[in-house]
N, C-alpha and C positions, 0 to 999 in steps of 0.2 A: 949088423948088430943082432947080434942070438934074442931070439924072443919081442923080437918089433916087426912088424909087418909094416909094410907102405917100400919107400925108396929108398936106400941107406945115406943118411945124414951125408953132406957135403963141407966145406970148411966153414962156409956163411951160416949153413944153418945145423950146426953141429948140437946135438943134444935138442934142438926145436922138433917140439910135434907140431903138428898142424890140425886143428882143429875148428869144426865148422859149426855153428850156434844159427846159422838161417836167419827168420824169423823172430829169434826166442831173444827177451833183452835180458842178459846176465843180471842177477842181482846178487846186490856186493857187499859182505859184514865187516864192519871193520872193527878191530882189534887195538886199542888205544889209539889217539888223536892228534897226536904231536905230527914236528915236523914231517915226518917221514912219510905218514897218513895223509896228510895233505897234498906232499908230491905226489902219491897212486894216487888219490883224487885228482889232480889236475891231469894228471897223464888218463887217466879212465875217460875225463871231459874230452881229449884229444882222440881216443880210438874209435875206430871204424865201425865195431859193433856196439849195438844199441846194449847201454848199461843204465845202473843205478844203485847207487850206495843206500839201502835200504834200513840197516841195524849196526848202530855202533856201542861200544863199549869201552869204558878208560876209568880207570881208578880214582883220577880228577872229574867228579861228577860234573861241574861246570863246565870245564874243558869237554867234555863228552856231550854237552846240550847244546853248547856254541859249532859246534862242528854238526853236530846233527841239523840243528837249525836252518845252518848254513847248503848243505846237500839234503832236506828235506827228509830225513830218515830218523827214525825211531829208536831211543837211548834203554837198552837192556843194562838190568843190573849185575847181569855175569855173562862171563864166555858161553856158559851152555844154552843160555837162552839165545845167545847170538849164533850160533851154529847150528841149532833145531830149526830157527827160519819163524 
């Protein structure tokens, strides 16, 4: 693949980069709270590297406090505030 450095994708891992985070525990913004958010929350509880859903946001302010409540993160009142960190 022009312009990718590393070992050219295989059929398993086609289009995956591989990426290494060490020591460092990702922290995670989420982007409204529904079902879907929930699934990357339980899937994030299952991966390897150390994480944490940190700032969320949902246009249902309730929905956006129960969700935070529940993964211990902090409820911004816009997107930009959730992506400055």
């Amino acid at each position: 693949m022009a312009g990718r450095s590393g070992p050219e994708p295989t059929a398993g891992t086609l289009g995956a980069v591989p990426a290494t985070v060490g020591d460092v525990t990702v922290r995670v913004g989420v982007l409204g709270t529904g079902f879907i958010a929930r699934y990357h929350a339980m899937q994030l509880g299952l991966a390897d590297e150390p994480n944490e859903i940190v700032a969320v946001h949902d246009v249902d302010d309730a929905r956006a406090r129960e969700f935070a409540a529940e993964h211990g993160a902090t409820v911004h009142d816009d997107v930009a505030s959730v992506v400055a960190g």
